[in-house]
Steps between C-alpha positions, in 0.01 A plus 500: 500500500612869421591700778256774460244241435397473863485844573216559229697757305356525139683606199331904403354510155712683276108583259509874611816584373429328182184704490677820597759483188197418258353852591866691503524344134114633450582851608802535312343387190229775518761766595753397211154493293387888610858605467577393116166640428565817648846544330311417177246773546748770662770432206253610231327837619219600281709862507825602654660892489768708599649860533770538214544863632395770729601902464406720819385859299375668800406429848159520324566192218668209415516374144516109525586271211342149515476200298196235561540159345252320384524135374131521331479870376154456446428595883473810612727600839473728785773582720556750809806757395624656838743770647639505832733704687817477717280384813338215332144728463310415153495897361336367228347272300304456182349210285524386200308304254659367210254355211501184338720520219786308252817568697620269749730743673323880512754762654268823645600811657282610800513873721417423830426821677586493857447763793885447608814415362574192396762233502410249330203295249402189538207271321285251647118333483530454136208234373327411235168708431214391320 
């Protein structure tokens, strides 16, 4: 007879750990699921743009140079054109709506009009419209 045999000791059931990899390996499927689908969806924006230039006239304008890409040109975009001075403050800000057209790449130039002087331009919140 075993030794442990007459003290009643029972062997513990290794079942939950099995269980407990089964839905680890669940989870991580799902995750690596979401996250190839979201890389998909965030490498192809419907529109993308960016500030090519910026000239500071006056503390009362900014002349801003943008170009908005769009992979189907048939949609139209609007984006937020912004100023902002040395303490971070948005001084301005206009928006802009560029039509469907042929081009993929359309390079604008936007006055934003701001009530001090600025420092910089920025773009952001462009989307598809229509």
């Amino acid at each position: 007879m075993p030794p442990n045999a007459s003290l009643g000791a029972t062997r513990p059931s290794r079942r939950p750990l099995r269980d407990w990899r089964v839905v680890a390996g669940a989870v991580a499927a799902i995750g690596a699921g979401w996250l190839v689908w979201a890389a998909t969806l965030g490498a192809n924006p419907a529109v993308s743009a960016r500030v090519d230039s910026f000239q500071v006239v006056s503390d009362a304008q900014v002349v801003v140079v943008v170009t908005i890409e769009r992979p189907d040109p048939s949609i139209a975009v609007q984006c937020l054109v912004h100023a902002q001075a040395v303490s971070f403050e948005r001084v301005g800000e206009v928006p802009l709506t560029v039509p469907a057209g042929t081009e993929v790449s359309t390079r604008l130039e936007v006055t934003v009009r701001t009530f001090k002087a600025a420092t910089t331009a920025s773009i952001e919140g462009c989307r598809a419209i229509g």
